[in-house]
The first five atom37 places (N, CA, C, CB, O) and aatype in JSON, in Angstrom:
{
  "aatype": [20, 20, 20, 20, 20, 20, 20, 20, 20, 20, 20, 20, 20, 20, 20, 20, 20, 20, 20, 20, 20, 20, 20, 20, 20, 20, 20, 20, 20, 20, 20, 20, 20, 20, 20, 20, 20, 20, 20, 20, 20, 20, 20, 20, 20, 20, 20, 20, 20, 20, 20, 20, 20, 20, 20, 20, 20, 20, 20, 20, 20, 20, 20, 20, 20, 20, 20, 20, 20, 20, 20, 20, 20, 20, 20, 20, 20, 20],
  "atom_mask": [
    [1, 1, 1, 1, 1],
    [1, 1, 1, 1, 1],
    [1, 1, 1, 1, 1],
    [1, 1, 1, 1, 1],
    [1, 1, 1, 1, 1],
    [1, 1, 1, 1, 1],
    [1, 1, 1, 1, 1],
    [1, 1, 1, 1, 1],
    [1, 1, 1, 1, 1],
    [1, 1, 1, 1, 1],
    [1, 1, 1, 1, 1],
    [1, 1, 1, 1, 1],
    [1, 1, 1, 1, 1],
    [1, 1, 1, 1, 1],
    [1, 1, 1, 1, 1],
    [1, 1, 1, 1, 1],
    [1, 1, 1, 1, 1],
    [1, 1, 1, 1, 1],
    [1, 1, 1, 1, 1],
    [1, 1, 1, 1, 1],
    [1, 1, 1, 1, 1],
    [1, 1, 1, 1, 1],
    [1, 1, 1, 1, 1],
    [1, 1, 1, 1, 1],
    [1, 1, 1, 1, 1],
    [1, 1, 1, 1, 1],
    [1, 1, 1, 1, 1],
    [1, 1, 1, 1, 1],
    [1, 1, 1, 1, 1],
    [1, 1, 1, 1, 1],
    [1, 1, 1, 1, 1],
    [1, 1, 1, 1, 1],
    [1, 1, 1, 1, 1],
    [1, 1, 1, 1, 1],
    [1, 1, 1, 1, 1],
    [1, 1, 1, 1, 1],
    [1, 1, 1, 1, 1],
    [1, 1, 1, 1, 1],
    [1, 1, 1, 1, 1],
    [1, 1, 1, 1, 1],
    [1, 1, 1, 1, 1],
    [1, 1, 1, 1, 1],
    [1, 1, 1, 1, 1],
    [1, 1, 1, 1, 1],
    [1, 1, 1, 1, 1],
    [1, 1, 1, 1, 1],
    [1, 1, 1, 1, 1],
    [1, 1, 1, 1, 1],
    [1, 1, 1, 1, 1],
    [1, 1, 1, 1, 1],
    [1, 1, 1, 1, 1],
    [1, 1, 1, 1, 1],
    [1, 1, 1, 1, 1],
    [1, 1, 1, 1, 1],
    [1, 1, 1, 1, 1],
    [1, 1, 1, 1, 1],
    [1, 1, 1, 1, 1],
    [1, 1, 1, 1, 1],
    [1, 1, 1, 1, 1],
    [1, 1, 1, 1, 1],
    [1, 1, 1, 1, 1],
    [1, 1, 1, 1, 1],
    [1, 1, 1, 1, 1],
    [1, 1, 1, 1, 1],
    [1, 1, 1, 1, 1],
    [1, 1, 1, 1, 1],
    [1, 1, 1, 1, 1],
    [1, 1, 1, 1, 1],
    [1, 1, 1, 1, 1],
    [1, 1, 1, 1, 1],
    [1, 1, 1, 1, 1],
    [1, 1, 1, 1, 1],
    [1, 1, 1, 1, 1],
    [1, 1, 1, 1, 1],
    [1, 1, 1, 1, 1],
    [1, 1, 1, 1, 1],
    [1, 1, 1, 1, 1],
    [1, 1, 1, 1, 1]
  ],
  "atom_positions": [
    [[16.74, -2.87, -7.48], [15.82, -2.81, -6.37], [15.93, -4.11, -5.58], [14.36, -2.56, -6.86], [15.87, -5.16, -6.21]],
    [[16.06, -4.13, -4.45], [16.12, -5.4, -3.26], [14.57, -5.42, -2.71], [17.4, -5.01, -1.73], [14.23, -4.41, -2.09]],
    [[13.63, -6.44, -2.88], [12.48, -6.5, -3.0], [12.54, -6.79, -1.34], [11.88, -7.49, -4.16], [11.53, -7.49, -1.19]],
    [[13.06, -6.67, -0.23], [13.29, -6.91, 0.96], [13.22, -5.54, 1.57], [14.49, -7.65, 1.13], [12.66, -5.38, 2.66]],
    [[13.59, -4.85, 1.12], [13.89, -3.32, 1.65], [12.9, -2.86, 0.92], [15.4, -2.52, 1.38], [12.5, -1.82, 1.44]],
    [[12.13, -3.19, -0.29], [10.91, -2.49, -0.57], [9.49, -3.0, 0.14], [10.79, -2.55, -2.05], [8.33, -2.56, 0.08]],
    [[9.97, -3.87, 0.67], [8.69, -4.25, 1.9], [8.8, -3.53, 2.15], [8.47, -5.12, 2.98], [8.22, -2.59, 1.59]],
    [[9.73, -3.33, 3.29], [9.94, -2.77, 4.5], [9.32, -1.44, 4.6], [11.3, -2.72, 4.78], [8.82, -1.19, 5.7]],
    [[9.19, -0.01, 3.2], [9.07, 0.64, 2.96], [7.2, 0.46, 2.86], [10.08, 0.85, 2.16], [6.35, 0.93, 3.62]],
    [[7.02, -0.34, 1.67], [5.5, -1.06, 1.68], [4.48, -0.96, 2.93], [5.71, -2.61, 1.52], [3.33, -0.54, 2.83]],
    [[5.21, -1.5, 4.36], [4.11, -1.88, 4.92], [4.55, -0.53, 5.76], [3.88, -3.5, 5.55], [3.77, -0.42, 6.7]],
    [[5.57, 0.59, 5.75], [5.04, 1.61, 6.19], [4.16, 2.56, 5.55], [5.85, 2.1, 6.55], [3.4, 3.33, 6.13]],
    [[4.35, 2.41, 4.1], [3.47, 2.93, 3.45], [1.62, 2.41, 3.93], [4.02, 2.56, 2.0], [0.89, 3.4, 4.06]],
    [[1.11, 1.43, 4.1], [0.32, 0.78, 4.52], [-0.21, 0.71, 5.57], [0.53, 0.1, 4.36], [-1.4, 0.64, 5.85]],
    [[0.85, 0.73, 6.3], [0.68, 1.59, 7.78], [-0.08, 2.55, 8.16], [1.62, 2.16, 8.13], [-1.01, 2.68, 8.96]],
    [[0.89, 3.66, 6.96], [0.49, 4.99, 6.98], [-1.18, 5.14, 6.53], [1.51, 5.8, 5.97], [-2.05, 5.85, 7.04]],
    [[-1.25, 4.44, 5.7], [-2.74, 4.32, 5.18], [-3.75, 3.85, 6.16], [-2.83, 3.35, 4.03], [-4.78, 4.52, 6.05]],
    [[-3.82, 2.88, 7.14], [-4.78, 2.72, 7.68], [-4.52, 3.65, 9.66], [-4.98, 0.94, 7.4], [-5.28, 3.58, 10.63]],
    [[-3.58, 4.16, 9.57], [-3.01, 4.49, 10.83], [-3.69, 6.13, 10.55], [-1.05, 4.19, 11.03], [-4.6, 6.64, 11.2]],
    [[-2.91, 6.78, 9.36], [-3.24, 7.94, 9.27], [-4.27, 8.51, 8.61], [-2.45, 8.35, 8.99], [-4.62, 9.6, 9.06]],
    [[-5.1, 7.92, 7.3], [-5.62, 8.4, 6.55], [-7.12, 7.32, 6.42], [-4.6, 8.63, 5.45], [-7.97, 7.33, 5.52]],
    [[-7.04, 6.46, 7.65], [-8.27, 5.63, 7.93], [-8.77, 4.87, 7.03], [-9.26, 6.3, 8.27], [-9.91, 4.44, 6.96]],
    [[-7.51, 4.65, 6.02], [-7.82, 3.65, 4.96], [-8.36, 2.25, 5.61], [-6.46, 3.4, 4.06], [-7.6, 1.79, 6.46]],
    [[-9.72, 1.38, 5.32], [-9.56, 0.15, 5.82], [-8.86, -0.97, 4.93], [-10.8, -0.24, 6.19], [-8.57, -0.96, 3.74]],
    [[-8.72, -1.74, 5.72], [-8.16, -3.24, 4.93], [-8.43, -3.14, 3.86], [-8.67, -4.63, 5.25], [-7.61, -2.57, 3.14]],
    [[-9.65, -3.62, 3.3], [-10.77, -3.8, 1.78], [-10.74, -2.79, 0.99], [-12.41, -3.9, 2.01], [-11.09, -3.0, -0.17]],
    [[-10.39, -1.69, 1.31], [-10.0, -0.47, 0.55], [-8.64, -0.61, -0.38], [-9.79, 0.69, 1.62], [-8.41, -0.66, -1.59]],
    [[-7.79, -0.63, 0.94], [-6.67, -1.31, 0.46], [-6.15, -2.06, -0.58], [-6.5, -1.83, 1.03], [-5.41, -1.82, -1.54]],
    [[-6.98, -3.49, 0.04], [-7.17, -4.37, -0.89], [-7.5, -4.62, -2.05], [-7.56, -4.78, -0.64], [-7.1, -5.54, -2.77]],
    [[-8.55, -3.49, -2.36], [-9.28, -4.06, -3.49], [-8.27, -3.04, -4.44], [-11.23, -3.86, -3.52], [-7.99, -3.5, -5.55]],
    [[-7.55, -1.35, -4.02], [-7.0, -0.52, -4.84], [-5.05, -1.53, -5.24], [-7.06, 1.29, -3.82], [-4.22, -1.43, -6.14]],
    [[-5.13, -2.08, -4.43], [-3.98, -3.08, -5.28], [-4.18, -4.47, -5.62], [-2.73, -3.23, -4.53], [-3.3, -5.3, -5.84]],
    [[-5.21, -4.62, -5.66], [-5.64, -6.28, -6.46], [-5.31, -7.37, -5.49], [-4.6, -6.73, -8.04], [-4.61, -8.28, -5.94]],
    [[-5.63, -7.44, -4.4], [-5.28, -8.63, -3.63], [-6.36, -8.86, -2.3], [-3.68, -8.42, -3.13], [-7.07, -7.88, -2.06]],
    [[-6.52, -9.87, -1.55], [-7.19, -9.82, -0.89], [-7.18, -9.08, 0.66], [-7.33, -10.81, -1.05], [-6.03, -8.79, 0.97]],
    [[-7.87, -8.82, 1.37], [-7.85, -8.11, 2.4], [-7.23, -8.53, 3.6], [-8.93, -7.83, 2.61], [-7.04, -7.85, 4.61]],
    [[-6.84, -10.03, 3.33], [-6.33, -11.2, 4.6], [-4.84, -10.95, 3.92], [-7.11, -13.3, 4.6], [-3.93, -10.95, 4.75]],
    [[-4.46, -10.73, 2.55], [-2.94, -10.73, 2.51], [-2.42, -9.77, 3.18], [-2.39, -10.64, 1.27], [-1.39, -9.74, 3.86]],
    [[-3.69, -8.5, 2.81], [-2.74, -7.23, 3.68], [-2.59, -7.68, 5.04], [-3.53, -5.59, 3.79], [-1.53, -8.2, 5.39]],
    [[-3.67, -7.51, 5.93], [-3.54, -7.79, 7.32], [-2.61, -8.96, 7.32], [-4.91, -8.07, 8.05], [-1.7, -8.7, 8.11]],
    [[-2.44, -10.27, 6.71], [-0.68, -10.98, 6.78], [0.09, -9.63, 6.95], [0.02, -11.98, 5.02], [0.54, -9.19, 8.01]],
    [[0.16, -9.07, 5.74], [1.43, -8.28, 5.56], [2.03, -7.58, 6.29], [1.43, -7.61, 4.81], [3.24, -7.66, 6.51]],
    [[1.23, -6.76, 6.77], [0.95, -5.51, 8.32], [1.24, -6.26, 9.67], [-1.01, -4.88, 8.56], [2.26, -6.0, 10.32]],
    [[0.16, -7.36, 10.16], [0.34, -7.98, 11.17], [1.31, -8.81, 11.88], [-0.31, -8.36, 11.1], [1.9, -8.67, 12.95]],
    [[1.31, -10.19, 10.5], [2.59, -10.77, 10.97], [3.82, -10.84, 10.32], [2.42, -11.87, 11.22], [4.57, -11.82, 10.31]],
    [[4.06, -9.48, 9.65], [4.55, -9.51, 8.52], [5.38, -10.36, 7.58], [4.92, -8.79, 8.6], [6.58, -10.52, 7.39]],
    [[4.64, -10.68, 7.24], [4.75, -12.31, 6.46], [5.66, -11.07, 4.54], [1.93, -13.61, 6.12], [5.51, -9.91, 4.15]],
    [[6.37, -12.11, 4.1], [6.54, -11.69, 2.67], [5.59, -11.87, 1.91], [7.49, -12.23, 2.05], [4.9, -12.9, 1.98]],
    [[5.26, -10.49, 0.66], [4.57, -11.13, -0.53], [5.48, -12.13, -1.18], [4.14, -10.07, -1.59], [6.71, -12.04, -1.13]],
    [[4.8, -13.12, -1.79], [5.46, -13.85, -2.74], [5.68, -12.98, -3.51], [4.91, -14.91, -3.3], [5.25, -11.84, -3.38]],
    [[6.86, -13.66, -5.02], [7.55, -12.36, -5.74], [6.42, -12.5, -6.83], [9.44, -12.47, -6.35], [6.52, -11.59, -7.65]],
    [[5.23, -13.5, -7.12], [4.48, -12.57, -7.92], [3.06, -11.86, -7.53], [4.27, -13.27, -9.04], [2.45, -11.1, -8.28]],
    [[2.8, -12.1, -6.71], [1.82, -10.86, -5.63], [2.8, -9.65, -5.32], [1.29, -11.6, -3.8], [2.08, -8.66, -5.16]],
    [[4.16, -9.31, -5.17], [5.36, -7.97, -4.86], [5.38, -7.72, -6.06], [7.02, -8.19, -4.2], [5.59, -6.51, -6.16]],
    [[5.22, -8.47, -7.71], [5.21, -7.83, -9.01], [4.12, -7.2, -9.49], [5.5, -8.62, -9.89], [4.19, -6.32, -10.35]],
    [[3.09, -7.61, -9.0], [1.4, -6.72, -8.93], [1.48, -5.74, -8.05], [0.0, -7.63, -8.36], [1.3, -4.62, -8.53]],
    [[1.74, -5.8, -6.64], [1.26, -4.59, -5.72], [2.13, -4.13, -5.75], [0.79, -4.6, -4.46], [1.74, -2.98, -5.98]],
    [[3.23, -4.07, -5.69], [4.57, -3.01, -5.77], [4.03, -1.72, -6.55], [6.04, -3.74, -6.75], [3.69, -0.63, -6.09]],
    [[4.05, -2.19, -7.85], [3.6, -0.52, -8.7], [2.28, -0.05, -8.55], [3.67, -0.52, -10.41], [1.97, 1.14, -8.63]],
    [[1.44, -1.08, -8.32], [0.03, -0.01, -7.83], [0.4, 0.54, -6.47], [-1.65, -0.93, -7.61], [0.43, 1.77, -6.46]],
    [[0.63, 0.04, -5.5], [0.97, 0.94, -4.65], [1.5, 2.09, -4.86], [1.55, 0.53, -4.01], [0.83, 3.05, -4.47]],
    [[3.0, 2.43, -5.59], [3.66, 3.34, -6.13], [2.26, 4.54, -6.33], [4.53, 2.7, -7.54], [1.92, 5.48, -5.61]],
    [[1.77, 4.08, -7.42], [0.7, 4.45, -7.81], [-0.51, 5.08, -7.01], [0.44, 3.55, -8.33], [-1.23, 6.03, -7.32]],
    [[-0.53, 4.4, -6.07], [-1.69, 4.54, -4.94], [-1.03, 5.68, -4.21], [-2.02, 3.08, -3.86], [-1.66, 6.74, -4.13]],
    [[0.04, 5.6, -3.72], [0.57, 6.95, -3.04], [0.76, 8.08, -3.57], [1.63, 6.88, -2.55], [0.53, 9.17, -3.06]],
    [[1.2, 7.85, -4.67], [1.21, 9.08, -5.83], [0.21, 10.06, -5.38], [0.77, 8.57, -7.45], [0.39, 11.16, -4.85]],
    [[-1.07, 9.34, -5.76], [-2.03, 9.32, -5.5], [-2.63, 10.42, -4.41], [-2.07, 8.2, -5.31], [-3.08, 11.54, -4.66]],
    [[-2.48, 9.7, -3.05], [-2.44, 10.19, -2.31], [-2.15, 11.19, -2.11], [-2.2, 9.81, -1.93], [-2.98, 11.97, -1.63]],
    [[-0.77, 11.64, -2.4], [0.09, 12.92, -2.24], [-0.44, 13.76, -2.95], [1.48, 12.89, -2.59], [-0.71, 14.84, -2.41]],
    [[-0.69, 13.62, -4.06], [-1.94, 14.86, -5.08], [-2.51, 15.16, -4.4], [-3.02, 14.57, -6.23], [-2.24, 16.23, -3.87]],
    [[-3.63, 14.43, -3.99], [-4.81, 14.67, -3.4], [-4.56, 15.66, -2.26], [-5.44, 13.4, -2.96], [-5.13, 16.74, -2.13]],
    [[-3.42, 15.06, -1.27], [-2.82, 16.28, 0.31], [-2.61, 17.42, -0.42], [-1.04, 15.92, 1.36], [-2.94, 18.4, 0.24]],
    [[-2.27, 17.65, -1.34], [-1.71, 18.98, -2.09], [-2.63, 19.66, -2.73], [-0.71, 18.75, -3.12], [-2.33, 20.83, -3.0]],
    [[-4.13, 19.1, -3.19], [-5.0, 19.54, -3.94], [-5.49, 21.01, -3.66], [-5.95, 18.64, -3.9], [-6.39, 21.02, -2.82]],
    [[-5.22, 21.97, -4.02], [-5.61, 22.99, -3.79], [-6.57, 23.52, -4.41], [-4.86, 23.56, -3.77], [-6.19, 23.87, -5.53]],
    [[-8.09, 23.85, -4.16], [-9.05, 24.15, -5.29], [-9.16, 25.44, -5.78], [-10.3, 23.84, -4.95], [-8.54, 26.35, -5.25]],
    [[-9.98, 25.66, -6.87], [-9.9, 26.88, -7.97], [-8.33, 27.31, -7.94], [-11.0, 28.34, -7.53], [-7.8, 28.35, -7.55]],
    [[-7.59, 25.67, -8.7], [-6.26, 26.58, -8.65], [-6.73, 26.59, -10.52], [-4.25, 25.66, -7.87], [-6.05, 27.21, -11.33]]
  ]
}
């Protein structure tokens, strides 16, 4: 994995979250362990995570979208 090209992927993922699904910052923030000013760094000026803040949020994110995608798919009384 090239932790450069998994930004890149990251802050569309992140994107997608507050663009499409009205996630705010602090939401964000708090579902991958970091503060609400790193994201908006991250998004805004897109600054790099350091590689041990990218070894924490990397897989919760993973995680967080997972996530997500269940949920779009949730179909009830299945």
């Amino acid at each position: 994995m090239i932790k450069e090209i998994e930004m890149i992927k990251m802050r569309k993922d992140i994107k997608y979250l507050l663009e499409e699904r009205n996630f705010s910052k602090e939401t964000i923030a708090e579902a991958l362990g970091i503060v609400p000013r790193t994201v908006r760094d991250f998004i805004t000026i897109e600054s790099d995570f350091h590689k041990n803040t990218f070894d924490k949020v990397y897989p919760r994110l993973q995680d967080f979208m997972k996530q997500i995608k269940e949920a779009e798919e949730y179909q009830p009384n299945e």
